[in-house]
C-alpha positions, 0 to 999 in steps of 0.5 A: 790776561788774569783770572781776575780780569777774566771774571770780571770780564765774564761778568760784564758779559753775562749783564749785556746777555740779559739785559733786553729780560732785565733793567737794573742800576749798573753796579759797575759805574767805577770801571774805565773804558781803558779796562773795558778794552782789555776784557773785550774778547771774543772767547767771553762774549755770551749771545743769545742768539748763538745759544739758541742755535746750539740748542736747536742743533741739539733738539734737531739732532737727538741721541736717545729718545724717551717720551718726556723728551717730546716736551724739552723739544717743544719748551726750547722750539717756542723759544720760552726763557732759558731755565738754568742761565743766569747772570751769574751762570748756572746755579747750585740747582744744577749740583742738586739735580746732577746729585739726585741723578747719579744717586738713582743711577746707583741704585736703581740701575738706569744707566748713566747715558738715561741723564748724561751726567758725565757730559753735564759735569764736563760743561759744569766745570767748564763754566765755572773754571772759564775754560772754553778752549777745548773744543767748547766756546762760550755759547756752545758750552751754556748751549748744552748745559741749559739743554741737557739740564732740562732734558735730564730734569724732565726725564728724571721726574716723568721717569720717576713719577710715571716710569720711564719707559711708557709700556703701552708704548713698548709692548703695543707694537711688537708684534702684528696680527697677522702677515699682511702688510696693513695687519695692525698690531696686537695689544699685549699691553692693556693696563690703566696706567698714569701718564705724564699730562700738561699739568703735571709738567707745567707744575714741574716747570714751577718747582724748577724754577723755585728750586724747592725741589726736596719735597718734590722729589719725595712726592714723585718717588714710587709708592709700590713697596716693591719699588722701596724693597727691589731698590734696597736689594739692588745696592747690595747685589754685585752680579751683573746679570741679577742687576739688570733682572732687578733694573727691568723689575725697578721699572714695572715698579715704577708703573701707576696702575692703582692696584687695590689694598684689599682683596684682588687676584694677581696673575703673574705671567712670568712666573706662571702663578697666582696669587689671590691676596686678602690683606684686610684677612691676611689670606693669600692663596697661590696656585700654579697657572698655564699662560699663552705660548710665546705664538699666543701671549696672553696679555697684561690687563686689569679688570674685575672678575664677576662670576664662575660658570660651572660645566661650561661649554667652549664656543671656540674662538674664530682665531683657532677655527681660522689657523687650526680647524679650517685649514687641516680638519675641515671635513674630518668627522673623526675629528670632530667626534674625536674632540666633542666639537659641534659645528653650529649655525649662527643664523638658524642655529642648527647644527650641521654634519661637519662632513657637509662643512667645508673650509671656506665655510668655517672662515666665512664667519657664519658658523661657530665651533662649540665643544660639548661640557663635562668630561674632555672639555678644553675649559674643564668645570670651571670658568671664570668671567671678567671684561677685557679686550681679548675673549681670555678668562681663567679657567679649570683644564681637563690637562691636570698634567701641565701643572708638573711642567716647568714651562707652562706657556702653552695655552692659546691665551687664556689662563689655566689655574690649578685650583679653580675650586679653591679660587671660587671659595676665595672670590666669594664674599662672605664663605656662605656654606651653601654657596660652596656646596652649590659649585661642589655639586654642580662639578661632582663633588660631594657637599663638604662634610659628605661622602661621594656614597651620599651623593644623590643621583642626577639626571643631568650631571653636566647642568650649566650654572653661574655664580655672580660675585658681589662685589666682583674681584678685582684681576690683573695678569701682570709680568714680573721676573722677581716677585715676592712669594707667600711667605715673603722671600724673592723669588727668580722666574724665567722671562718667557716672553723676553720682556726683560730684555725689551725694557732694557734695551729701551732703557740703555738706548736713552 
């Protein structure tokens, strides 16, 4: 049989597949039933049906999961109206779609198998070249097209759009709480971010099928600078190793979590610094900081930073008491002396002798451990208060060592920083001189442009006192390997929690 022949065979096939969706005047009035008889092959014959159960063997049997793939399933199990198929193939919407996929592949590092975008252009070509005798008959052929397509397209503009590795989903079942079988599991992921909803993926369903897709596609493109500055480093990058760093970086960027224009603090966990940025001033500050030991991981959060406490004291949390205090110094007043720490009623809220104190007492939950202020404290002189989940907050330590450690993942979660007085300065609103001299004082420093000579004495050097920010400070402790520093240029931190790695190997199972 002629190619000729073959097509109009084809095409005589595709007008019966649609023609319960579609009635039209046949075109084809001159053609006899002698010619007919000649095209009547079974190799050529589109059912619906058969294309239907080629895609649920596909959606029933998936390789590779992402979370968008949930609607692809659900689309084709109602057995909703094929999007790609028409009567005279697959469109040139399907060469727009696999362009735009392998141009991210190439530059942002998400691996070809994310789209499949070889075996698309295997199916493409068969279609168009009539060649469905390699393994591949018809139905199956247009089965995996409209499937994979579909697939592709959803993923590529939730992953766009939202990212596509969801990471409360990735980081908030890692780890448990403890060893018990019905332990839940810790949140190390509590960060507002965008995800995909019903709207957005019917209103992607309609760009779809209008084809209009360059617009779409650009207003689904990230908006973080640090998606556009990574994605322009990766193309000229050759290490395999530095690229996939740069591809784990690619996906955070990708992360809607409304990070404020003007005055914030970034804790950056991987890097173990923090930036205090004031773009309306163009005034950055960046300090060193302790973070949670890879045993104590402090958590990725945002929330709004609203006062300082000066000369704190340390109310200790139960999980310290519970697999520390109770277990190996219940009874050992040398310890409790040694460290300043105070045992504490909560009913009557007397102190007890911790020689009267036993372990099951500390793990009853009835009384709390408090270290005394001022010399030795745990939290040093200053604390810093925001809302969250987890009892962490940044503060002074009486440890100033740690700072000259590379690794400085050693805290039980909450976050030391190396310059808490000048943190304090950059979180007030306006620098009000007698505020500043206000925190000076209560932490034994003199008031600026004094001597410590002049200082007068004081009865009560460790007084405890609070100043409120107004308005309070944005805050988000967030994990990036590659940040940029204060004077613009990258720089390349550990990855002390292994987060890189997760992400990536999420990314290469799609």
């Amino acid at each position: 049989m002629g190619l000729r022949a073959i097509s109009a065979l084809f095409f005589l096939c595709c007008m019966c597949f649609f023609s319960c969706h579609e009635k039209k005047e046949n075109t084809n009035k001159q053609i006899t039933l002698d010619e007919l008889s000649e095209w009547n092959e079974k190799p050529y014959s589109l059912s619906s049906r058969k294309i239907r159960h080629a895609i649920d063997s596909l959606r029933l049997h998936p390789s590779g999961i992402m979370y968008a793939d949930k609607y692809t399933h659900a689309y084709y199990a109602s057995r909703s109206p094929f999007l790609w198929i028409d009567r005279f193939g697959i469109d040139a919407r399907a060469d727009t779609l696999l362009n735009r996929l392998e141009q991210t592949t190439h530059t942002t590092g998400l691996p070809p198998s994310c789209f499949r975008t070889a075996e698309l252009k295997a199916h493409l070509r068969r279609i168009r070249n009539l060649d469905f005798s390699s393994g591949y008959d018809i139905n199956t052929t247009y089965a995996h097209a409209e499937y994979l397509l579909t697939k592709a397209y959803v993923r590529y503009v939730c992953g766009q759009r939202f990212g596509y590795v969801r990471p409360d989903l990735a980081f908030n079942r890692l780890e448990k709480n403890d060893t018990t079988e019905k332990a839940s599991f810790r949140t190390l992921y509590d960060i507002t971010t965008e995800t995909a909803d019903d709207a957005f993926l019917q209103s992607s369903m309609a760009v779809l099928q209008s084809g209009d897709f360059e617009n779409f596609f650009l207003e689904i493109t990230p908006k973080n600078k640090l998606y556009r500055q990574l994605t322009e480093i990766y193309g000229h990058t050759q290490e395999v190793a530095a690229k996939r760093k740069m591809a784990a970086n690619i996906e955070r960027s990708r992360w809607r979590t409304s990070l404020p224009e003007n005055k914030y603090v970034l804790v950056n966990l991987a890097g173990m610094v923090l930036h205090a940025i004031d773009e309306k001033e163009e005034d950055t500050l960046e300090m060193k900081v302790c973070i949670g030991s890879r045993k104590n991981k402090s958590p990725m959060l945002m929330s709004q930073i609203e006062r300082v406490e000066m000369n704190p004291y340390w109310n200790i949390p139960y999980s310290i008491i519970k697999n520390e205090i109770a277990p190996r110094h219940a009874g050992d007043v040398a310890y409790f002396t040694r460290n300043r720490y105070r045992i504490i009623s909560k009913s009557s809220d007397k102190e007890i002798d911790p020689a009267n104190v036993t372990a099951a007492m500390l793990l009853s939950g009835q009384y709390r451990v408090r270290q005394d202020n001022g010399e030795g404290n745990s939290l040093g002189r200053l604390i810093f208060r925001f809302p969250n989940h987890f009892s962490i907050f940044l503060h002074d330590t009486d440890n100033k060592r740690a700072f000259k450690r590379e690794n400085r993942a050693i805290s039980h979660g909450c976050i030391r920083v190396e310059k808490p007085l000048e943190l304090a300065v950059f979180l007030l609103d306006e620098p009000d001189e007698d505020i500043i001299n206000k925190i000076r004082t209560a932490i034994g420093l003199p008031p600026l442009g004094k001597s410590p000579e002049s200082m007068p004495a004081d009865d009560n050097p460790l007084r405890t006192s609070t100043q409120r920010f107004k308005p309070p400070v944005p805050i988000f402790i967030q994990y990036y390997t590659l940040f940029p520093s204060a004077g613009g240029k990258w720089k390349d931190y550990p990855d002390p929690y292994g987060y890189d790695e997760i992400l990536l190997e999420k990314m290469d199972a799609f």
